[in-house]
Each structure stands twice: as C-alpha cells, then as structure tokens.
C-alpha positions in Angstrom: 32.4 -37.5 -23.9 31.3 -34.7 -26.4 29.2 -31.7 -24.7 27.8 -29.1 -25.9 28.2 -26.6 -23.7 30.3 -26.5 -20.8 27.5 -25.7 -18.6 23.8 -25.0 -19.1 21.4 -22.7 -17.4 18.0 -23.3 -17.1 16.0 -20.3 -16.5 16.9 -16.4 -18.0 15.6 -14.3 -15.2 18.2 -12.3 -13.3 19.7 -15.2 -11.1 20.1 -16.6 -14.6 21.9 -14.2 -16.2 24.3 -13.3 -13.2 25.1 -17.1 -13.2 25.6 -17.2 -17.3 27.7 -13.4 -16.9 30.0 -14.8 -14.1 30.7 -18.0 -16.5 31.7 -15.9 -19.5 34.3 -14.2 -17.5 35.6 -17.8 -16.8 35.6 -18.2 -20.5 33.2 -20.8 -20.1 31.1 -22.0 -22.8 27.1 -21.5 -21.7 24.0 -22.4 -23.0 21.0 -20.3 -21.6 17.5 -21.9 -21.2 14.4 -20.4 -20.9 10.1 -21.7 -22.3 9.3 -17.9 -22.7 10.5 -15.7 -25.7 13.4 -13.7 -25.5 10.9 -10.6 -25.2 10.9 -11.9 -21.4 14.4 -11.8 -20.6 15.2 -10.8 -17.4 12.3 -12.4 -15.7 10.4 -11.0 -12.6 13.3 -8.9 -11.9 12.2 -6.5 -15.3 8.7 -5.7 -13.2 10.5 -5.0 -10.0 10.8 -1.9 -8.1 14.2 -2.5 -8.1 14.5 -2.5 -3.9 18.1 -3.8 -2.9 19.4 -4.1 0.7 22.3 -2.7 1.2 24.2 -2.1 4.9 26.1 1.4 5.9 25.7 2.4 2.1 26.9 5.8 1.1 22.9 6.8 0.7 22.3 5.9 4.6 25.5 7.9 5.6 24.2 10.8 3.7 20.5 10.7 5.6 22.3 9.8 8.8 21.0 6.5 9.0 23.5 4.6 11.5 23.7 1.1 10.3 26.4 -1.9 10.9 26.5 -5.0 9.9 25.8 -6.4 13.5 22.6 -3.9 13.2 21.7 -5.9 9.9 21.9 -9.6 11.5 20.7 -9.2 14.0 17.5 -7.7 12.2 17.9 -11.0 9.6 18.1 -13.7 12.3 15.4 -12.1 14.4 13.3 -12.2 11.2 14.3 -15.3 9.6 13.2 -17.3 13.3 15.4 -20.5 12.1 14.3 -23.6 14.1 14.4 -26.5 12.0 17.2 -28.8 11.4 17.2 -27.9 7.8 17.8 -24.5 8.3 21.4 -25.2 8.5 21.9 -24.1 5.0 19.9 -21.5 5.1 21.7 -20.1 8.4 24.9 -19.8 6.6 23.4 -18.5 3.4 22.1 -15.9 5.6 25.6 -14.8 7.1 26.8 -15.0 3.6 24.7 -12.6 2.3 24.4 -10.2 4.9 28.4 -10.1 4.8 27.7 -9.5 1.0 25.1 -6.4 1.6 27.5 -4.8 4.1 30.6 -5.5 1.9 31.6 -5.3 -1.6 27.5 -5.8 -2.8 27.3 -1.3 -3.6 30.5 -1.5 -4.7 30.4 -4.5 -7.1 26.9 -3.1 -8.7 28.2 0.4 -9.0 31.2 -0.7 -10.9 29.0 -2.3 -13.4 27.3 1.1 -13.9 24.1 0.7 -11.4 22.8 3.9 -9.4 20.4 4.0 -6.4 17.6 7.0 -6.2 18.8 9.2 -2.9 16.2 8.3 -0.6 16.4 4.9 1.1 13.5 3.6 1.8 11.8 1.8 5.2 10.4 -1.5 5.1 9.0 -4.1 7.0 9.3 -1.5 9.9 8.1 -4.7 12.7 7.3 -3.3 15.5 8.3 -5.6 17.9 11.3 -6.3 20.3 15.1 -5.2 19.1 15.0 -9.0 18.3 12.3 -10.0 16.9 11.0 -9.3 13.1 11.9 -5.9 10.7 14.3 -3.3 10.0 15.6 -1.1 12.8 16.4 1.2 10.2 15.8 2.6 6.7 17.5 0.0 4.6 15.6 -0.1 1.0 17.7 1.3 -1.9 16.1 1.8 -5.2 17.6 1.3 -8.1 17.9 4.1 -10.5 16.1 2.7 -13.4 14.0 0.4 -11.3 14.0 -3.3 -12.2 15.1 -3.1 -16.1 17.9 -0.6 -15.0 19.3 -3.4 -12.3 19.0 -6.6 -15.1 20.6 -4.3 -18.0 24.2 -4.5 -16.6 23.7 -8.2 -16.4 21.6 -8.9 -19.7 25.0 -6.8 -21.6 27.3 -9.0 -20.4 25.3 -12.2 -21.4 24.8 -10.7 -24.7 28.7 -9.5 -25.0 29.4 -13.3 -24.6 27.1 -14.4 -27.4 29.2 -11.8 -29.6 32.2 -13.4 -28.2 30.8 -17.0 -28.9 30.3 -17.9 -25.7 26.7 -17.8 -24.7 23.7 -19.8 -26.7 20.5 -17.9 -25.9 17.9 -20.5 -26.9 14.4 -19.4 -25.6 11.1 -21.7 -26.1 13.4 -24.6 -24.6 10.8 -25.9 -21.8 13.1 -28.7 -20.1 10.5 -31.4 -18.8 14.1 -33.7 -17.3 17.2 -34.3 -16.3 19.2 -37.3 -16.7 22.6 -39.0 -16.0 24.8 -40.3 -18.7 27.9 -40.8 -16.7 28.3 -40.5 -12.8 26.8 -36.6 -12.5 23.9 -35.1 -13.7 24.8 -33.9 -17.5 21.7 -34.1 -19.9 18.9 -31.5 -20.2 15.9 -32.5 -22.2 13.0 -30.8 -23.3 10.1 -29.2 -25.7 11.1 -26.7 -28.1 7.8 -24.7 -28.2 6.2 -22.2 -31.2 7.8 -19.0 -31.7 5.8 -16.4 -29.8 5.9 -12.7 -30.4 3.9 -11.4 -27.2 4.7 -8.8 -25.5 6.4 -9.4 -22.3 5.0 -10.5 -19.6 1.4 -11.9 -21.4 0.9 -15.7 -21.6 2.7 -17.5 -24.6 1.4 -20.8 -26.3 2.7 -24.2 -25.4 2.7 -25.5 -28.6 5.4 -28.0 -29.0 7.4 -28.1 -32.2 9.9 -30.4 -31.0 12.1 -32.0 -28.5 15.8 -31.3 -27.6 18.4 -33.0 -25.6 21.2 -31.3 -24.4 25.0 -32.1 -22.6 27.1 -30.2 -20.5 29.6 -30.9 -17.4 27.5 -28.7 -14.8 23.6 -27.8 -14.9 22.5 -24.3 -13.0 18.8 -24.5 -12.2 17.9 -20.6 -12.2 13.8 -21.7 -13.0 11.9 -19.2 -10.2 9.1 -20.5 -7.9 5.4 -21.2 -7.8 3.9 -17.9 -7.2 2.2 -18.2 -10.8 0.3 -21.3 -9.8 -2.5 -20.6 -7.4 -3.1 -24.7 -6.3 0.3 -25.0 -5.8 0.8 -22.2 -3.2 -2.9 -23.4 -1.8 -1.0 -26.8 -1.4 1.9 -25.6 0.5 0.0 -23.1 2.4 1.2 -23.4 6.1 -1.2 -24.1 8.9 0.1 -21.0 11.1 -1.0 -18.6 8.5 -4.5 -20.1 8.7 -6.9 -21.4 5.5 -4.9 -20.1 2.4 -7.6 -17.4 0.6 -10.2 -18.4 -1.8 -9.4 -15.0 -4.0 -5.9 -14.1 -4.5 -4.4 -11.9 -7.5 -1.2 -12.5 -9.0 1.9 -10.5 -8.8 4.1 -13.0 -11.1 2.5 -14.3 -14.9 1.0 -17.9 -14.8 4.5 -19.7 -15.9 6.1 -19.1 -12.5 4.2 -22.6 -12.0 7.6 -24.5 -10.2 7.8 -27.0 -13.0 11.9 -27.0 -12.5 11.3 -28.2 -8.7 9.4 -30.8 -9.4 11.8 -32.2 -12.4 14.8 -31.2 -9.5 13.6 -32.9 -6.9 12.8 -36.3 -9.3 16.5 -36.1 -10.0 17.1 -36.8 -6.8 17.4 -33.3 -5.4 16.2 -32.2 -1.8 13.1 -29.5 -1.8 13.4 -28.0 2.1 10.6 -25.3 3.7 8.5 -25.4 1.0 5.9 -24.1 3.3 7.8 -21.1 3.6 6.2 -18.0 1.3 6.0 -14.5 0.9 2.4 -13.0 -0.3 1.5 -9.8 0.2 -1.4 -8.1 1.4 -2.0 -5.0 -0.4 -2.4 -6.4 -3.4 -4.9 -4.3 -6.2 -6.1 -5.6 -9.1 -4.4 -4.2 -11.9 -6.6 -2.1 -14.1 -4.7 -2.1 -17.1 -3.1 -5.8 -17.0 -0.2 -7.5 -18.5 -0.7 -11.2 -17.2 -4.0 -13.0 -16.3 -5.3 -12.1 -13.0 -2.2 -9.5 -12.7 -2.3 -7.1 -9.4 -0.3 -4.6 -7.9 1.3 -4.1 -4.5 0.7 -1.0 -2.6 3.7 0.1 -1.0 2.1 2.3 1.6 3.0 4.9 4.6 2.4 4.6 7.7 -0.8 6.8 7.8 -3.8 5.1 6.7 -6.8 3.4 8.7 -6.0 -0.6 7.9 -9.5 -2.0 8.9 -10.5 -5.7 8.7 -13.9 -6.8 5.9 -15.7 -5.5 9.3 -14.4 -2.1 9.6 -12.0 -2.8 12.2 -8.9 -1.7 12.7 -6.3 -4.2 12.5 -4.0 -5.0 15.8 -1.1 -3.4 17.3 2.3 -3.2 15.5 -0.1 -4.3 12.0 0.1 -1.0 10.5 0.8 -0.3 6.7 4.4 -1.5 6.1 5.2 -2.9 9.3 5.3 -7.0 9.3 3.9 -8.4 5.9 3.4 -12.0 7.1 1.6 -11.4 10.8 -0.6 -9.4 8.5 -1.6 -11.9 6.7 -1.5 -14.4 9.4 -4.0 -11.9 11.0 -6.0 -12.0 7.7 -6.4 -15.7 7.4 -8.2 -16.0 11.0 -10.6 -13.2 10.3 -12.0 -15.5 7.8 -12.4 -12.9 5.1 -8.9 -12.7 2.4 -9.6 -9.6 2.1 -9.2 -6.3 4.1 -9.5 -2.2 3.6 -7.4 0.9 3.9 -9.2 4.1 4.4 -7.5 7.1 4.4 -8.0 10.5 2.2 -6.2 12.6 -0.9 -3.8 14.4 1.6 -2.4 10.6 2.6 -2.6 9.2 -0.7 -0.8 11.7 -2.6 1.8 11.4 0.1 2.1 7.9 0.8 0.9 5.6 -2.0 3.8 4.1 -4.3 3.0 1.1 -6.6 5.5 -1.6 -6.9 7.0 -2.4 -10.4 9.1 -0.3 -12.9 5.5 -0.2 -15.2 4.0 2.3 -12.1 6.8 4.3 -11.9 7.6 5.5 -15.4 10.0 8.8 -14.0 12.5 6.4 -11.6 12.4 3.4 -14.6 13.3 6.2 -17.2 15.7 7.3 -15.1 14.2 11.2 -15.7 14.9 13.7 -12.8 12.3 15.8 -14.4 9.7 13.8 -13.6 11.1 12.6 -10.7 10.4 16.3 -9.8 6.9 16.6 -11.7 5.9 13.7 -8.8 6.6 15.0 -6.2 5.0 18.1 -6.8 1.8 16.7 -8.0 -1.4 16.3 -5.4 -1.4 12.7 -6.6 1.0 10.7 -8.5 -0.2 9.6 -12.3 -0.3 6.1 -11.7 -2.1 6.1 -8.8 -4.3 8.7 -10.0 -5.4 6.1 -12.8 -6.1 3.4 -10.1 -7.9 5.9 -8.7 -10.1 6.7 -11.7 -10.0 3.5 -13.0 -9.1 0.9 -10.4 -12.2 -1.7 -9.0 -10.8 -1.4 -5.6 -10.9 1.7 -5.2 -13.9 3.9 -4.0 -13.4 7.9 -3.9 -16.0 9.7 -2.2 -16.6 13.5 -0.4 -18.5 12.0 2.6 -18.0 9.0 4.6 -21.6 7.8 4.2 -20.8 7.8 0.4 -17.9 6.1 0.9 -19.3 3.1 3.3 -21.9 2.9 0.7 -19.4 2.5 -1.9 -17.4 0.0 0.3 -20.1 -2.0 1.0 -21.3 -2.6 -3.0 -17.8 -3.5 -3.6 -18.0 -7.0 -1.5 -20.6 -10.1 -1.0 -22.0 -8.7 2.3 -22.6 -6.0 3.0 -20.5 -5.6 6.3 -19.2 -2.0 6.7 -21.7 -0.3 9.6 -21.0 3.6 8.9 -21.4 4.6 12.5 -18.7 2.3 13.6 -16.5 3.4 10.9 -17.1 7.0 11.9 -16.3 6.0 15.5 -13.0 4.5 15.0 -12.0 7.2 12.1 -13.1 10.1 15.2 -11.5 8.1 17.6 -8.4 8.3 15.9 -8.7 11.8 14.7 -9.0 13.0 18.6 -5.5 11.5 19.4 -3.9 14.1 16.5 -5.3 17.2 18.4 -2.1 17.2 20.8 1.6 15.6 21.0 0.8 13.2 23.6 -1.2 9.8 22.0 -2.0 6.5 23.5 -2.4 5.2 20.0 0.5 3.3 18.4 -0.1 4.1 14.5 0.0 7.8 15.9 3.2 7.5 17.1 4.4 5.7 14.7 3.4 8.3 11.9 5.5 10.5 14.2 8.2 8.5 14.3 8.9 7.6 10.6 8.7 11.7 10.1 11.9 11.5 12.5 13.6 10.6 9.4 13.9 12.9 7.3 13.5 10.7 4.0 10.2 9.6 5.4 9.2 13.7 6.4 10.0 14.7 2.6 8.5 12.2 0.5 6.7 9.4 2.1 4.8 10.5 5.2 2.2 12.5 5.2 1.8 15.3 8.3 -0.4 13.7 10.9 -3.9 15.5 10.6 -7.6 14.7 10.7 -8.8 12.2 8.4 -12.0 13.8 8.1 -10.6 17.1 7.5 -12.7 18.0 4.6 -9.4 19.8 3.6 -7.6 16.9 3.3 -10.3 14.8 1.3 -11.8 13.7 -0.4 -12.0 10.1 1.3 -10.9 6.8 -0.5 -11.7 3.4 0.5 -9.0 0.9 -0.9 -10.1 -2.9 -0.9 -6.6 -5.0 -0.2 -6.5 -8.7 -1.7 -3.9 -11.0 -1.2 -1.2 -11.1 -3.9 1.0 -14.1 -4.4 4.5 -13.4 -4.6 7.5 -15.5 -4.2 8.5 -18.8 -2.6 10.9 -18.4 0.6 12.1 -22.4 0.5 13.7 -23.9 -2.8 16.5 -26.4 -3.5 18.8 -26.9 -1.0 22.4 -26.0 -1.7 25.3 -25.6 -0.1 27.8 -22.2 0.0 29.1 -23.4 -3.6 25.4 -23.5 -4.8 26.2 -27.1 -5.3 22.7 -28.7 -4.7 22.1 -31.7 -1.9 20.4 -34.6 -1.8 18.1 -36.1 1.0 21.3 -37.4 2.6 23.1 -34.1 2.6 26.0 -35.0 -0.4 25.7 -32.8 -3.6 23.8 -34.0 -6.5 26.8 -34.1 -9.0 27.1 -31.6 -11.6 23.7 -29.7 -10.2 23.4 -26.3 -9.4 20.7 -23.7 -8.5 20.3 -19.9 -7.4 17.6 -17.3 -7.4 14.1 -18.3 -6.3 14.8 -22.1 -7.3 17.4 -21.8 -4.0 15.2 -20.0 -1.6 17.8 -17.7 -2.8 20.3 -19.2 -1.1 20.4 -22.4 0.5 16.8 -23.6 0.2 15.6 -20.4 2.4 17.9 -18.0 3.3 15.1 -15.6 4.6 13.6 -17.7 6.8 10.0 -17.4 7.4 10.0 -13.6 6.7 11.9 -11.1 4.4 13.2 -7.7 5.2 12.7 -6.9 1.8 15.1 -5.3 -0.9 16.4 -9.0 -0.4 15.1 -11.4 -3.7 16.9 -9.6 -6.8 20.0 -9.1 -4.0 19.1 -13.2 -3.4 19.4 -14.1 -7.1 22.5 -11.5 -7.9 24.6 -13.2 -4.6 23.2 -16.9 -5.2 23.7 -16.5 -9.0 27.2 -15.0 -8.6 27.8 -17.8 -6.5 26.4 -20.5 -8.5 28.4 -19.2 -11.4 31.7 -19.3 -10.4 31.5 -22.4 -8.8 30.0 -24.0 -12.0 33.5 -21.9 -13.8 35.9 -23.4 -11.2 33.6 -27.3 -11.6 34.3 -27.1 -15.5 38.2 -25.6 -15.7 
C-alpha cells in the first residue's frame, strides 16, 4: 500500500504539535491537519495564560511551598471524584500525569528553553476537607512568555521538520471522515477550504474549494472540544449543575464546535463523560474582541464581595478562586446565569488579573520592565481599560451610585441598596480586629500567609467602604464556556477504544479530543494549570506511540 505520510495529525493546536514534534524525532514522516489558516497555529494554547502544574518545582522550594507528589494526588483524586466504571482510563491517566508533573515535566520543558515567572500562583483554593476538591498549596506556574512563549518551543520543532522534509503543514484541510482501506483506520478525507488571511483568532470562511483524501499507517486526532458551540455544551449540560444558562460568553472562537468527535465516534470510537465540563464563572465580555461573543476570565483574589443577581453573598468555601464548578453549580439554582463582585480600587489594583497572553502584554513579551511598571501601578492597564471601557463594569464614589449603576446593567432591577450596604458593613465590622467568624476574612488572612500571595496578589484586609480605598466597582460575572473534561477514550499509549474496550486500529488522540488523557483525566473538576500540561503529556504520549506503531 502506498501512503502518504506515515502518520497524520488532525488538529495544529499544542497537543498537535507536541504529537507532530515527538514524531519528527522518530524520523517519521507527518502530515499536519488543521480548517483554520496557519495564522492560528498553536490553537487555544496561543491565548492562554500559560498556567502549568508543576509538583516540588524549584519555584515552590524557593517560596517554601512544601509539596510532594502524595500532596498532589491526593489533591487530583479528591478533585477528580471518579465513580463510574468508565473512569478506569481516566484513573490511570491521572496517576500518569501527576507522576509526569512531579517528575521530569520542569525538567523536560526547561531543556527546550521554557521559563516560569517567580511567583507560583494559587488556584482552585477548595475549601473543603484534606480530601475533598482543590490545591492544598500554591501550585500554578506561569510561563514566561505566557501561552505563545509555551507553544514556540513546540511550533520550532514542527517547523525544523518541514525544513528537514519531514512535516506537511497543510491548513484549510477540514476532514469531515475517516475510513478503512485495509484492517485499521488509514484514510483522512476532507474539504480544502478558501485561503483566509484573518488575523488569528477571528472567524474564517467555509468556503470549499475542494476535497482531499489522504493515507497514512496511524491517525492522531488532536481536534479540541466543543466549548465554541453553545447548543452543544447546552446539550451535554449535566443535571447536577442545574439548567445550563440562557447567556453565556465565549472563551474559545466559534470553530471549537467538536466536529472531530462526532466524525471519531462514527468510526467506531467510544466518546465517555461527555457531561463532564469546565466553564467558568467570571467571565467579562471582552471589550475589544477577537472572536464573536469573545470574553475574558477574571482571575481574582480572595478579597472581593461575590454576591448573587440579588445582592447576596454567595455560600461558604464559594469565594473568588476557591471551587470553580460548586460555583457554578450554585449559579445554576439561583436561577439567574449571572452573578456580581463588588469590591473597590485598593482590591482591584491588587487582585484582578485577566487570563490570556493578549491581557498581559509585560509576562507575554517576556519584559521585566513592565513586569515592574505593573506592579507599581494603582491599577494594571488592561484592567484599567475594562474599567473604562468594559459593559460589566460599573465604577462609582458612593454605593448608592453604584447600586444604581448595578441595577441599569440587568433586566430587573434587583439590587436593594440597603441590603447591599448591610452585608458590605457587616463585613467591614469583622476587619476591625484579628478575631472573625467570617470565613472569606480568614481566608484573605490566610492566602497573605504566603508570601507570593502578600506581595502581589492579595490585597491587605481593610474596609470596603473606606473612602480611601475607593472608589467602588461593581463587576457583573457571566458564565464563560471553556473546555470539555470528557473526550475519546484512550488507553496509556493514546491508542483510542472502542465500545468494547479494544483499540480502534491505527487511531489516536490527545489534547482536549482525549479529555486530555484517557477520555477525562480530571474528572469532574480541574486543579487548573492542568489542560496545556494535558495536551503536552497526552500529545507526547500519542506521539511516540504513533513513532513506535509506524517503525
């Protein structure tokens, strides 16, 4: 049988190219697939923040964060909660990577020139039993260059292959199937769509131009999920998170739509925990936007008032950044999809980071400078334009203003000032001594117990109606879709099952497409800093077993 390639990706974001990188080191002859333009290599992992986890890193040791690897699985399996029988996968996936992230992961990156920012960051905090859901401790390591400066390493070595002969980048190859032609799974076919020169990011035409069909001895399926296509997620939206939202923003483009599933899962692969999803809830509506219906996630502190469409504060351990999903569980049985922070300059200028390497301009252009020019500013640019610019946001020097301003923002009016002012004093009251019966308290005390937290990320606990720390800001928090925590079952090889649990011959698949491992190696919940480490460790994976498949 003639090929023409000895394997062929389908899909150029960072799972992707770690698959096609590890093939060229075989030697192996690759043909990369992807419908958007070459402009969009890279994927979703160019608009990332760039948040890897990493276990007993260098950056920890240097904080005095004491981590371990028991530490770290522990923390996984209490927030993954596997209970089905299909979790099997996933269960090992998860030992895998965690054995990854507290082994050669920092070492492997690093020798391929990647660099983490200083401070590690804390996420998905919890809040709950040593067992149960989030990090015990600070665990999220930026990337020094942000998402672009953790695919560039990657993208060279795909591109030093096409030099060498190796790699076929052809972009505007939309596959619409996969076919047999002997025993395994060995023929692509597609639409070759117009040549598109938008800038990243913004939708591209689907023109077709033509059709291809393609051979090769192994298939890697490296397509992403559905977080682009809103009646998707609303159809696999889980009961125990409640109604899915009539409003949510996006925080992929519109061609994350999960095309590749469906044409997977017709080729006879199995599809597992697709119920399974990761949206956040402090999503912003972009105010200068790259995609249709583009927002932003807040990456907050600990600090600021997180009040339901009423004006109430949200439940115990629900602060800012402590359990993403009971969140928006919580969310979804208020019967509003939409909540508020309130807070005030002194907390915002402290607190507020945007996610994606377009909102952080100093760490993506990897300039200490301005790095430095941040830190010292009352606000940070970026969020200083969503604060002059942003729908979302309302800035006001009183809090009558500011309920006012609230209140025009949404269908009904249904912030009562007096109550708002009640729970804001309430609050306030608690920071007049060191002793508190309120959690959020404590817990701003706590995160500024580490001293990453105490120098850049929490603010000191004062009065939020200290005029000196104002003026006030109302934030209005939508639901922002994300990415998809099931995917294509696969075993440790990447090698992808059927409904009867054998391998689907000569298919492969990593990155979102896998659940990042497995068909859902988080779980029902991430610990973030865990999806570009997903597609690096499933995509590493995928492509060396494809290499070995094809010798």
């Amino acid at each position: 049988m003639s090929y023409d390639a000895d394997v062929i990706v389908i899909g150029a974001g960072l799972a992707g190219l770690a698959a096609t990188a590890e093939l060229v080191d075989a030697g192996r002859k690759v043909i990369l697939l992807d419908q958007e333009p070459e402009q969009s290599i890279g994927g979703q992992a160019h608009w990332s923040f760039g948040g890897l986890f990493l276990v007993d890193s260098p950056e920890q040791r240097r904080l005095r964060i004491k981590d371990s690897h028991a530490l770290a699985l522990q923390d996984w399996m209490g927030t993954a909660g596997f209970d089905r029988e299909e979790d099997h996968w996933p269960r090992r996936w998860a030992e895998a990577y965690v054995d990854f992230a507290a082994g050669e992961k920092r070492s492997w990156l690093h020798g391929q020139g990647v660099r983490f920012f200083p401070v590690v960051g804390w996420a998905e905090r919890g809040g709950y039993d040593a067992n149960g859901h989030g990090n015990s401790v600070p665990r999220f390591h930026i990337t020094w260059g942000t998402g672009p400066g953790l695919v560039e390493p990657f993208e060279r070595r795909v591109r030093e292959g096409v030099a060498r002969g190796l790699v076929q980048l052809r972009f505007r190859h939309r596959v619409t199937g996969l076919a047999r032609s002997t025993g395994a799974v060995d023929t692509v076919t597609g639409e070759i769509l117009e040549p598109s020169t938008i800038e990243r990011g913004q939708p591209s035409t689907r023109t077709v131009t033509g059709a291809f069909e393609l051979k090769a001895q192994a298939v890697i399926v490296t397509s992403g999920g559905i977080g682009g296509n809103h009646d998707l997620v609303r159809a696999n939206w889980p009961e125990r998170l409640g109604n899915p939202p009539e409003k949510m923003i996006s925080g992929v483009p519109a061609h994350v739509d999960g095309r590749m599933l469906t044409i997977a899962e017709e080729t006879g692969a199995r599809l597992i925990n697709r119920d399974r999803m990761w949206h956040y809830t402090e999503g912003i509506q972009n105010w200068n936007p790259i995609w249709d219906n583009h927002g932003i996630r807040i990456l907050p502190g600990p600090s600021s008032l997180w009040l339901d469409a009423r004006g109430k504060r949200l439940p115990v351990p629900l602060f800012p950044g402590f359990d993403t999903l009971g969140t928006l569980e919580h969310i979804m049985r208020t019967g509003y999809d939409y909540t508020w922070f309130v807070l005030d300059q002194k907390i915002i200028g402290k607190e507020f980071a945007l996610s994606g390497s377009e909102q952080n301009p100093d760490l993506t252009g990897k300039s200490i400078k301005d790095v430095f020019v941040r830190a010292r500013a009352d606000v940070p640019g970026p969020v200083k334009a969503f604060m002059d610019n942003g729908v979302d946001f309302v800035v006001e020097k009183d809090l009558g203003s500011l309920v006012r301003g609230m209140n025009a923002l949404t269908k009904d009016p249904l912030i009562d000032e007096a109550e708002l002012r009640r729970e804001i004093v309430a609050r306030d009251r608690e920071i007049a001594n060191p002793f508190t019966k309120d959690l959020q308290v404590m817990a701003i005390r706590g995160a500024r117990n580490y001293l990453g937290d105490k120098l850049i990320r929490t603010a000191a606990p004062h009065r939020v109606l200290d005029p000196k720390a104002g003026p006030l800001i109302a934030v209005r928090l939508n639901i922002l879709t994300r990415k998809t925590l099931g995917g294509l079952e696969t075993d440790l090889s990447s090698r992808v099952l059927t409904e009867g649990g054998d391998p689907l011959e000569g298919v492969y698949a990593a990155g979102e497409a896998a659940g990042f491992g497995g068909g859902g190696v988080h779980g029902y919940r991430s610990l973030e800093g865990t999806f570009l480490g997903g597609c690096l460790f499933s995509g590493r994976t995928a492509g060396r077993a494809a290499a070995k498949a094809t010798a």
